[in-house]
C-alpha positions as CSV (number, residue, x, y, z in Angstrom):
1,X,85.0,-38.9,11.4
2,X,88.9,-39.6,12.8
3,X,88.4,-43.3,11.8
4,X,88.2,-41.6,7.8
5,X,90.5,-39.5,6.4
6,X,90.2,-36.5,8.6
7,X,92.5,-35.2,11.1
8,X,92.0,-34.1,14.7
9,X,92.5,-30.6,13.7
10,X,90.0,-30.8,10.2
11,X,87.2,-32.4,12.3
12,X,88.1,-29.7,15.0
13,X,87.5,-26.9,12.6
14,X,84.7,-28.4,11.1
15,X,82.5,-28.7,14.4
16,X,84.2,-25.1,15.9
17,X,85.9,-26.2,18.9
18,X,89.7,-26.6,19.3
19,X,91.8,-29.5,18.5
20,X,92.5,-30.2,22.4
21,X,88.9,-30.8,22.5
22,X,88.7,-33.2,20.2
23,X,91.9,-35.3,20.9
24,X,90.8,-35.7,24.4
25,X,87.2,-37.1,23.3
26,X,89.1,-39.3,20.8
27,X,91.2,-40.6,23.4
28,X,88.6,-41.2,25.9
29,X,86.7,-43.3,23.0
30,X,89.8,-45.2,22.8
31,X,90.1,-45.9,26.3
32,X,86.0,-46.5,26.9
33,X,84.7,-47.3,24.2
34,X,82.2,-44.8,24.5
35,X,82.8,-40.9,24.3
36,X,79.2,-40.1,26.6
37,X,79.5,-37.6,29.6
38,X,80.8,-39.4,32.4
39,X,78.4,-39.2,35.6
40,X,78.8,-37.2,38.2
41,X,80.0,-34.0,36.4
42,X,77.3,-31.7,38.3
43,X,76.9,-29.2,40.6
44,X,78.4,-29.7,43.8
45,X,75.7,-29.6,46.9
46,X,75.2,-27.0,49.2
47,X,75.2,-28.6,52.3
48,X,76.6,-31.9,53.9
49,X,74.5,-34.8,55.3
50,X,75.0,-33.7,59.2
51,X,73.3,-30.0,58.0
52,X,70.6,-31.4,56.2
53,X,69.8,-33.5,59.5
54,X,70.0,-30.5,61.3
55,X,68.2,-28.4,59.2
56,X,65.1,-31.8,59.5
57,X,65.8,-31.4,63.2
58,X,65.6,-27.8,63.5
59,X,62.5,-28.1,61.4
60,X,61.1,-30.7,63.6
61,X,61.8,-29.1,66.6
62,X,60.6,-25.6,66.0
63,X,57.4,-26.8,63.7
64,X,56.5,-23.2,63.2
65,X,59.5,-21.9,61.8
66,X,60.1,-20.6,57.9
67,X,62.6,-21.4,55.7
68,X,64.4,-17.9,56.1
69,X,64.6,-18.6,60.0
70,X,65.8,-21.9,59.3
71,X,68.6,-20.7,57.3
72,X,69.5,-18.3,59.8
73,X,69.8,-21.4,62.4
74,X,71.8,-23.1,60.1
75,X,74.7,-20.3,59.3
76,X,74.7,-19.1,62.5
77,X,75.2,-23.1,63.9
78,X,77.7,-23.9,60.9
79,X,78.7,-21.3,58.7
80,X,77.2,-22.6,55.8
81,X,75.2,-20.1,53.8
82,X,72.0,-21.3,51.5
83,X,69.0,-20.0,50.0
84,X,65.7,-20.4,51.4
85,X,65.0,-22.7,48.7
86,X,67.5,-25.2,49.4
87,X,66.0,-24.9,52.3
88,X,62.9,-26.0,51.1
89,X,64.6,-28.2,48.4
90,X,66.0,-30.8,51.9
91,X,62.3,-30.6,54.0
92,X,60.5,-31.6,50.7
93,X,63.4,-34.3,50.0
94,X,62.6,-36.3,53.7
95,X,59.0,-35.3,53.0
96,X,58.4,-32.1,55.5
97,X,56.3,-29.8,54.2
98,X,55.4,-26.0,54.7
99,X,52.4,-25.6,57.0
100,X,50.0,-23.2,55.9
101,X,47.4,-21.5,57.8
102,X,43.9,-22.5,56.1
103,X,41.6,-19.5,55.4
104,X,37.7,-20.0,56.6
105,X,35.3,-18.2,56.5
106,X,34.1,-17.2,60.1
107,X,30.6,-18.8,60.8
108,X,28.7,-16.0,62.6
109,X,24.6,-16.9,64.0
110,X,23.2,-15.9,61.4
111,X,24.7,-18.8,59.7
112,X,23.9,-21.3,61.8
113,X,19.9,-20.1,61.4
114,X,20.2,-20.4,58.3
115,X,21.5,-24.2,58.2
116,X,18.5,-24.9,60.5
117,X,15.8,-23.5,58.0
């Protein structure tokens, strides 16, 4: 559109967003070549490297602990509060996984006569 007849401010109005917004694409394009999001414009993580290896440690260490208890360990060890899920989110990541409990059925005598008839 800029490379036309348009102006910064035309094309601005035209797409609703403010001028500023599209002189600073344009200028990236001139730079780049390319006006794509730039990597590594997410989210910032939770926790650090050493507190994910402690939470794995923890984890190993006490093997029946749950991720609430775990991230009670961690705040009270560091200071760093997270959500059970992040929690979960690291264990799964180094491939630690919640043990559950199986439910059986309790075999009583009377099962085991039967199996014999």
């Amino acid at each position: 559109m800029l490379e036309g007849v348009q102006t910064q401010a035309e094309v601005a109005q035209v797409i609703g967003v403010s001028q500023r917004v599209i002189s600073r694409i344009w200028t990236l394009f001139l730079e780049t070549g390319s006006a794509g999001r730039r990597p590594g414009q997410g989210r910032r993580r939770a926790t650090t490297p050493n507190e994910d290896r402690y939470l794995v440690l923890t984890a190993r260490r006490h093997r029946n602990i749950n991720g609430t208890l775990l991230q009670q360990h961690l705040r009270s060890a560091t200071g760093t509060t997270i959500s059970t899920q992040t929690v979960q989110n690291r264990l799964h990541g180094l491939g630690l996984y919640a043990r559950r409990p199986l439910v059986c059925v309790r075999l009583t005598s009377r099962h085991r006569c039967d199996r014999r008839e």
